[in-house]
BALO-751270 format. One record per residue (C-alpha): residue number from 1; residue in three letters; z, x, y. Coordinates in Angstrom, 3 decimals. Last residue first. Layout:
<pts>
<pt><nr>NUM</nr><rest>ALA</rest><up>Z</up><east>X</east><north>Y</north></pt>
...
</pts>
This chain:
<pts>
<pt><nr>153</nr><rest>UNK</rest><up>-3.910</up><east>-7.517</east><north>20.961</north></pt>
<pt><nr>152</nr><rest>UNK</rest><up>-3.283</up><east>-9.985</east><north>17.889</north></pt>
<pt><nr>151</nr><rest>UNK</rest><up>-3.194</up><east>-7.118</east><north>15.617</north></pt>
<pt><nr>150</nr><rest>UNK</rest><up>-0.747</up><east>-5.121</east><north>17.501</north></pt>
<pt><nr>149</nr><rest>UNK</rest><up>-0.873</up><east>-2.389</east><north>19.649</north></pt>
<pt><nr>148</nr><rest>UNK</rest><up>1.807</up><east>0.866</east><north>20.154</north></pt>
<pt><nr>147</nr><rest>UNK</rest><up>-1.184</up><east>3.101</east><north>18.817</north></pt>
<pt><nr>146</nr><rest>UNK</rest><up>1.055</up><east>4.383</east><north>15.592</north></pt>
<pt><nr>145</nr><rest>UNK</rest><up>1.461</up><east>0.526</east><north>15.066</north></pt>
<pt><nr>144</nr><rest>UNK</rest><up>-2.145</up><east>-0.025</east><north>14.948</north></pt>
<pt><nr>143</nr><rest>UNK</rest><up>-3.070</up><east>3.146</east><north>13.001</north></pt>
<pt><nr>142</nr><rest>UNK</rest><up>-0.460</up><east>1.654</east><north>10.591</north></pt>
<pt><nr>141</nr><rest>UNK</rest><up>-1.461</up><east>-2.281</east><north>10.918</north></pt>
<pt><nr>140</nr><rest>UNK</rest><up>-5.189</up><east>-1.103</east><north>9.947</north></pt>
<pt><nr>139</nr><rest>UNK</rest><up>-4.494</up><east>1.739</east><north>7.379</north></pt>
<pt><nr>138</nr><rest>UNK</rest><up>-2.238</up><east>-1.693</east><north>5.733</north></pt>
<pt><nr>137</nr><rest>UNK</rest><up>-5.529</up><east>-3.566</east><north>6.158</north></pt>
<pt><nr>136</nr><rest>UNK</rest><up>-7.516</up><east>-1.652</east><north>4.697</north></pt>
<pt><nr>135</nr><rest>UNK</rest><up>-5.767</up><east>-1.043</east><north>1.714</north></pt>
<pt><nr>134</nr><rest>UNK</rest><up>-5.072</up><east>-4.735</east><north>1.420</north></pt>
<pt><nr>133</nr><rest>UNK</rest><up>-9.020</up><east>-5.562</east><north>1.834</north></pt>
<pt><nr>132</nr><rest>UNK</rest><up>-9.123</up><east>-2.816</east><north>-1.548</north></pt>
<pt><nr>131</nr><rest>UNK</rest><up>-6.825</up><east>-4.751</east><north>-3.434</north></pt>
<pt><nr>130</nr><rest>UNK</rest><up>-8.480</up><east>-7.841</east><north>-2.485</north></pt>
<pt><nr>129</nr><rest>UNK</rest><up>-12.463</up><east>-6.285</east><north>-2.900</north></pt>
<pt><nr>128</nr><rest>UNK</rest><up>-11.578</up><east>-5.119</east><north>-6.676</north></pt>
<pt><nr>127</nr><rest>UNK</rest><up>-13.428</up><east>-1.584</east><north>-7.071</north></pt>
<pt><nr>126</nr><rest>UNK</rest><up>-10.645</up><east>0.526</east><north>-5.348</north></pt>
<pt><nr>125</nr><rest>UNK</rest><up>-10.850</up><east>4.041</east><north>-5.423</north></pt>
<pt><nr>124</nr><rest>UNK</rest><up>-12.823</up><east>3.824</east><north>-2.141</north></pt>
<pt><nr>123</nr><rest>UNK</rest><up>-10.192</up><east>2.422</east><north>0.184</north></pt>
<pt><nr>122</nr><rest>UNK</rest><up>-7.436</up><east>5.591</east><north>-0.034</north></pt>
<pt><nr>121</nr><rest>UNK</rest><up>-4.248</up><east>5.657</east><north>0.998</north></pt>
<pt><nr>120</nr><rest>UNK</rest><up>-2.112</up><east>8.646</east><north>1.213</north></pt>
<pt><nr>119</nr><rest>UNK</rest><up>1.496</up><east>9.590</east><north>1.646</north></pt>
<pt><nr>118</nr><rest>UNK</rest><up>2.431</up><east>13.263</east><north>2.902</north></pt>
<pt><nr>117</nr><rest>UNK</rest><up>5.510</up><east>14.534</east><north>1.433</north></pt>
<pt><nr>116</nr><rest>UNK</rest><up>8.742</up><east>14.920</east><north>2.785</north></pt>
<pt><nr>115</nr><rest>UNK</rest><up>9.780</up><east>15.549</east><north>6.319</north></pt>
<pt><nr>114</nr><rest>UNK</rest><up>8.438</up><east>15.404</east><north>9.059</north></pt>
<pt><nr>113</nr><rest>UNK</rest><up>6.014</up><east>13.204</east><north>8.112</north></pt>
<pt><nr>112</nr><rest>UNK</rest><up>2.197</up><east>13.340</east><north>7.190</north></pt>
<pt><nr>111</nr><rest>UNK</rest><up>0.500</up><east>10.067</east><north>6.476</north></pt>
<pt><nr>110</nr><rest>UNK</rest><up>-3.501</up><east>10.651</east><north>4.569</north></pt>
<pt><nr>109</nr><rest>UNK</rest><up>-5.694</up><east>8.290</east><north>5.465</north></pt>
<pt><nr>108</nr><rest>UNK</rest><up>-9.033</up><east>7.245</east><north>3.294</north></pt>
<pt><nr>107</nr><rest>UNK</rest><up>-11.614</up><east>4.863</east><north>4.573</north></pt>
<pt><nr>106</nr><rest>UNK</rest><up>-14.778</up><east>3.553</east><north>2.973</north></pt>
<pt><nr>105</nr><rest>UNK</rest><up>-17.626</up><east>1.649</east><north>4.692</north></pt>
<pt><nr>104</nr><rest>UNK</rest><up>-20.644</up><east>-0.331</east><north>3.505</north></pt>
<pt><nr>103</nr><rest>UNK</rest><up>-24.265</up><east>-0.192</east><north>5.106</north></pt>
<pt><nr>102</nr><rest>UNK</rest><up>-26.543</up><east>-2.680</east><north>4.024</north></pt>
<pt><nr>101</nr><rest>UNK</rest><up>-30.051</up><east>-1.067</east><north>3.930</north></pt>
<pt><nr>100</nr><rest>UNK</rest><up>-31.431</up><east>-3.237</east><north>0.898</north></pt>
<pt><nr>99</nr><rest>UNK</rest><up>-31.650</up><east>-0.968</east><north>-1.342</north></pt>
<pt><nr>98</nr><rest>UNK</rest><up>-28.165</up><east>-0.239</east><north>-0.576</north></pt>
<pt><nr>97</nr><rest>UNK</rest><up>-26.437</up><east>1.955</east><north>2.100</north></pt>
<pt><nr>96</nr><rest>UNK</rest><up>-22.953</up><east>4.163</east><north>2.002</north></pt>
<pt><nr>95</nr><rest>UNK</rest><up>-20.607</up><east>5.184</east><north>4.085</north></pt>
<pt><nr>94</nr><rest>UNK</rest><up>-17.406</up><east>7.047</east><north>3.500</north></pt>
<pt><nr>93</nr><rest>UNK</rest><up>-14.781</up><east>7.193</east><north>6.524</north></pt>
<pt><nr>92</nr><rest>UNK</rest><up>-11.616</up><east>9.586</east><north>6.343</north></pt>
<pt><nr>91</nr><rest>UNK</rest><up>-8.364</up><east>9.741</east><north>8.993</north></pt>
<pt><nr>90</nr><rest>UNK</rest><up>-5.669</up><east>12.313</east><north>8.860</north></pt>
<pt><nr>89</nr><rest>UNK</rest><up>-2.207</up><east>11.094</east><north>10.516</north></pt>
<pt><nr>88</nr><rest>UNK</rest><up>0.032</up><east>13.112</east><north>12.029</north></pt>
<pt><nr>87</nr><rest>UNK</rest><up>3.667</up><east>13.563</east><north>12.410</north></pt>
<pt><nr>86</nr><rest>UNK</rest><up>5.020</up><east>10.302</east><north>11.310</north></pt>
<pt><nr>85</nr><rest>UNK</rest><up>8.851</up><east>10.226</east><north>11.352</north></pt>
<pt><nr>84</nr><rest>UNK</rest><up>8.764</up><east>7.986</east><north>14.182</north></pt>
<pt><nr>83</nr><rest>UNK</rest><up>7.759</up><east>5.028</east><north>11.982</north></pt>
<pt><nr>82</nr><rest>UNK</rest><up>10.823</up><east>5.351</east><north>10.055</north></pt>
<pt><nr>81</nr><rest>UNK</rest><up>11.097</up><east>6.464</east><north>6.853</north></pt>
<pt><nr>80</nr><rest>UNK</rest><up>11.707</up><east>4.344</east><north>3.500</north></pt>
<pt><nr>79</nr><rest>UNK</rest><up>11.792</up><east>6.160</east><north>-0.301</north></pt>
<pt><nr>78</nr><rest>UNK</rest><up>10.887</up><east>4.955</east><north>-3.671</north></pt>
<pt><nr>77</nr><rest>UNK</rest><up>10.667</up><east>6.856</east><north>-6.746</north></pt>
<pt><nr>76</nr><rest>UNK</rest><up>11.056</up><east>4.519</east><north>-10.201</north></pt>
<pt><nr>75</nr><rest>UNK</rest><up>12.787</up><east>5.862</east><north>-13.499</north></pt>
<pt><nr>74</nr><rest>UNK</rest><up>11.411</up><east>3.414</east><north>-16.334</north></pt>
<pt><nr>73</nr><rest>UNK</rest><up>13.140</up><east>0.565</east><north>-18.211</north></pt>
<pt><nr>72</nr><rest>UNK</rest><up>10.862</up><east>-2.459</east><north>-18.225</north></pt>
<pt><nr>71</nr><rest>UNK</rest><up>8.394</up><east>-0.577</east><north>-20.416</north></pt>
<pt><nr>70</nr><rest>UNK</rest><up>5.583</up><east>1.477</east><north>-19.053</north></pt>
<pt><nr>69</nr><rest>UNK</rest><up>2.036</up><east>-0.125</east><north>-18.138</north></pt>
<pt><nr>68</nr><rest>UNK</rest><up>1.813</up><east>0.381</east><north>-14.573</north></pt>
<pt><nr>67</nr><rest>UNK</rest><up>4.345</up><east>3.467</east><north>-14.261</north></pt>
<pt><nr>66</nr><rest>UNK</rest><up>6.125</up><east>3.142</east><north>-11.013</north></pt>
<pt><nr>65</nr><rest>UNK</rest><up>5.790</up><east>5.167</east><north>-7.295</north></pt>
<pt><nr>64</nr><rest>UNK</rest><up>7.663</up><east>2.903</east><north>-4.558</north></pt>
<pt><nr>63</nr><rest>UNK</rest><up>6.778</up><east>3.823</east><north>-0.867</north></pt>
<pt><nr>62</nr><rest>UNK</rest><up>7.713</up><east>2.725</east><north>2.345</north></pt>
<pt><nr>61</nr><rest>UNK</rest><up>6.380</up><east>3.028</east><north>6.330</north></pt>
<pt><nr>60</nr><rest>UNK</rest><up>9.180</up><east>1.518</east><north>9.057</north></pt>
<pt><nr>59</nr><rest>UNK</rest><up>8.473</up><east>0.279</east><north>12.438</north></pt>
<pt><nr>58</nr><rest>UNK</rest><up>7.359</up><east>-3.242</east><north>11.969</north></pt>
<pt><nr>57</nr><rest>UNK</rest><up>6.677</up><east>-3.521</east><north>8.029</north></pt>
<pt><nr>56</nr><rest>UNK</rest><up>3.953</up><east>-0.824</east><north>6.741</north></pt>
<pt><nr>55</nr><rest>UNK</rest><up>3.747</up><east>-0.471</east><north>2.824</north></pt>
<pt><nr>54</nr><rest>UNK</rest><up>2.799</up><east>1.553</east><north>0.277</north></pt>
<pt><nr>53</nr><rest>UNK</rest><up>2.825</up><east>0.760</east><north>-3.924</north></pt>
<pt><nr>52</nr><rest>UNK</rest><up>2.305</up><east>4.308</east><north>-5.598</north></pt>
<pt><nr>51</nr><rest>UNK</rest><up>1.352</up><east>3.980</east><north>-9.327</north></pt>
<pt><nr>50</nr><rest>UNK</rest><up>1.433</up><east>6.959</east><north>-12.116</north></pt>
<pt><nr>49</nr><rest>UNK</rest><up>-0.648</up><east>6.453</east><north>-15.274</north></pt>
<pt><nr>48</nr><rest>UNK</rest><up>-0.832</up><east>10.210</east><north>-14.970</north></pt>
<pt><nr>47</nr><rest>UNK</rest><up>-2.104</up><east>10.787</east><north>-12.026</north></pt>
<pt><nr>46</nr><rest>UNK</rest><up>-2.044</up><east>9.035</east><north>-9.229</north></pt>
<pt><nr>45</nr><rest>UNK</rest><up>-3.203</up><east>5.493</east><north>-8.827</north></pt>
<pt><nr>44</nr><rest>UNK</rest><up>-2.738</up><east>3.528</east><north>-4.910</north></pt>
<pt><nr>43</nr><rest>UNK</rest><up>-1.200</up><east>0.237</east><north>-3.946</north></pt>
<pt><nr>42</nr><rest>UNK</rest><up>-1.638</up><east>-0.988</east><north>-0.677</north></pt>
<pt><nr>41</nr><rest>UNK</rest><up>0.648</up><east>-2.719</east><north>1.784</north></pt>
<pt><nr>40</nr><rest>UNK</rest><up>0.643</up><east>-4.388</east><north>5.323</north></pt>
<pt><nr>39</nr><rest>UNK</rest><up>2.398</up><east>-6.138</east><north>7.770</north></pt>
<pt><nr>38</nr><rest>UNK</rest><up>4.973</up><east>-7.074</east><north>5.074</north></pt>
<pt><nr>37</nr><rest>UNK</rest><up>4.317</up><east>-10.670</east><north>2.907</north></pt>
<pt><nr>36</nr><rest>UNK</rest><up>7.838</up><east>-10.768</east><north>2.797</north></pt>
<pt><nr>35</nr><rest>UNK</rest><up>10.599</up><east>-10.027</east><north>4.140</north></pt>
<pt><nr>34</nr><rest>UNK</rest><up>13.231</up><east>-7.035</east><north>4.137</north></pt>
<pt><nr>33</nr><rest>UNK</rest><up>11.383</up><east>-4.900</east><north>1.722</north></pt>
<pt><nr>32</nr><rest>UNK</rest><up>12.907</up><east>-2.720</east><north>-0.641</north></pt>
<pt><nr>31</nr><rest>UNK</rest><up>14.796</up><east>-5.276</east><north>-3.007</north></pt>
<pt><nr>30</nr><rest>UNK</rest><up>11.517</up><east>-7.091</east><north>-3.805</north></pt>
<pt><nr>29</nr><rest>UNK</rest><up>9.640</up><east>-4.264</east><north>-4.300</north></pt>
<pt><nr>28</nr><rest>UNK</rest><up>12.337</up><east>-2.936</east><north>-6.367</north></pt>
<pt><nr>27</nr><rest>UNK</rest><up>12.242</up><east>-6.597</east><north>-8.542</north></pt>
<pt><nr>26</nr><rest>UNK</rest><up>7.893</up><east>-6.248</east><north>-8.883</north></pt>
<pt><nr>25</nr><rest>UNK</rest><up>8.901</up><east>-3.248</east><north>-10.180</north></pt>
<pt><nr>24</nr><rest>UNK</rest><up>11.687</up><east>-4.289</east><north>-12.419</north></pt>
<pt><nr>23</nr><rest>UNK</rest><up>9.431</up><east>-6.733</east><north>-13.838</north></pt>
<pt><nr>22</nr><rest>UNK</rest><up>6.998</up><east>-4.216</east><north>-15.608</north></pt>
<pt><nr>21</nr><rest>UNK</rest><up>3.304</up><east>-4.748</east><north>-13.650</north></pt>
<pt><nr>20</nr><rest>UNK</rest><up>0.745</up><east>-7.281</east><north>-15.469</north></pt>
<pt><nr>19</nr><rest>UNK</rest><up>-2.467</up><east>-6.779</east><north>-13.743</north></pt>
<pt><nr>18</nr><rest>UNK</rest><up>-3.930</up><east>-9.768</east><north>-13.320</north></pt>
<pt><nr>17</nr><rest>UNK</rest><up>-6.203</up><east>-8.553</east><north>-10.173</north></pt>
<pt><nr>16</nr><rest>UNK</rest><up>-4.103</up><east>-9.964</east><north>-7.679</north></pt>
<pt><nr>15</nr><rest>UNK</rest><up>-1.054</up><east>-7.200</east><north>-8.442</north></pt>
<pt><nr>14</nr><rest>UNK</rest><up>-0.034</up><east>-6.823</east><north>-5.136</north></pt>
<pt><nr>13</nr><rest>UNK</rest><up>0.378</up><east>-10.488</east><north>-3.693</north></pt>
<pt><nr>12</nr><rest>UNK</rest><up>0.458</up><east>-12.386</east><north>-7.132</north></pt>
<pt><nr>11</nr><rest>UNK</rest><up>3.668</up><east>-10.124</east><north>-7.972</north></pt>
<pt><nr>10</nr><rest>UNK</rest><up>5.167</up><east>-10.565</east><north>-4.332</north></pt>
<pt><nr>9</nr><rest>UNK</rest><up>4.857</up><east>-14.475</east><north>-4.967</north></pt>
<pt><nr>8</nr><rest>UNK</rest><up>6.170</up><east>-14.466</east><north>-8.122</north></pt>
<pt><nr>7</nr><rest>UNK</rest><up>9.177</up><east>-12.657</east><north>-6.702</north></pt>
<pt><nr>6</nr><rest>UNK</rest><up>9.859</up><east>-14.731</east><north>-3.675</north></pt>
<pt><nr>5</nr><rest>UNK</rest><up>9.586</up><east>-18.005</east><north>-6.182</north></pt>
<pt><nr>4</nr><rest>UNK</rest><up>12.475</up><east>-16.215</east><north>-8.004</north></pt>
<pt><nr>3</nr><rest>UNK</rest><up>14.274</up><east>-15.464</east><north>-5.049</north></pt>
<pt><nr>2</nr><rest>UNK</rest><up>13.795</up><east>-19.093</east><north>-3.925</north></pt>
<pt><nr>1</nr><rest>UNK</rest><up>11.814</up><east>-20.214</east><north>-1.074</north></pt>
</pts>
C-alpha cells in the first residue's frame, strides 16, 4: 500500500461519516501510529470546535486533539503513553428502552494516568452507529488489554 493509499484509508476509517478533516490531521494520524487500522480508536468533540482522535495499539494509548473545520495550518496536541501508565479506569453504562422494549446500551470511560490528564471516551455523543461501534470497540480492546486478554480469547 502506498503512503498515499495509507492516508485515504485512515481518512475513510475515522472520518466515515463524510466529514472532511484538514489534511494535516489525517497526516499526524498517520505519522503517530505505527500501522494501521490500530486495535482500536474513537474520536471524541470537546469544546470549542475542538476534536480528540484516541487510540489503543498493543501496549500504548494515543491522543491527537485538532480543530474539525480549521484551515490546514492549525497547532495540533498529541501525546503517546504506555499502557502501564494507566492508573485507573472509570467505567459508565446508559440504558435505554423503546416502545417496543428494546433495550440499547451506552458506555462512557474515563483513562486516568500517572501523569497528565485523564482521556475520555464516550458512546452516547455519537448519533452515527460506525463512529459510535469504533468507540466501543476501542473501550473494548482497552479494558481488554488492561485485563491481559485479547479479543480472540
Amino acid at each position: 500500500m502506498t503512503s498515499e493509499e495509507r492516508l485515504r484509508q485512515i481518512a475513510r476509517d475515522v472520518f466515515p461519516d463524510w466529514s472532511r478533516p484538514p489534511r494535516i490531521v489525517v497526516e499526524q494520524i498517520g505519522r503517530l501510529v505505527r500501522r494501521w487500522p490500530v486495535d482500536g480508536f474513537a474520536r471524541e468533540n470537546l469544546p470549542d470546535q475542538q476534536c480528540r482522535l484516541v487510540w489503543i495499539d498493543k501496549q500504548v494509548v494515543g491522543q491527537l486533539d485538532y480543530i474539525a473545520d480549521a484551515a490546514e495550518e492549525q497547532e495540533l496536541a498529541a501525546v503517546i503513553r504506555p499502557l502501564s501508565q494507566v492508573i485507573g479506569v472509570e467505567v459508565s453504562t446508559y440504558g435505554s428502552a423503546d416502545a417496543f422494549g428494546e433495550r440499547t446500551y451506552r458506555r462512557a470511560v474515563v483513562v486516568r494516568f500517572a501523569s497528565g490528564g485523564p482521556t475520555a471516551v464516550d458512546t452516547s455523543q455519537h448519533s452515527n452507529g460506525g463512529i459510535r461501534g469504533h468507540a466501543d470497540r476501542f473501550i473494548d480492546r482497552l479494558l481488554d488489554a488492561l485485563a491481559g486478554t485479547s479479543a480472540a480469547d
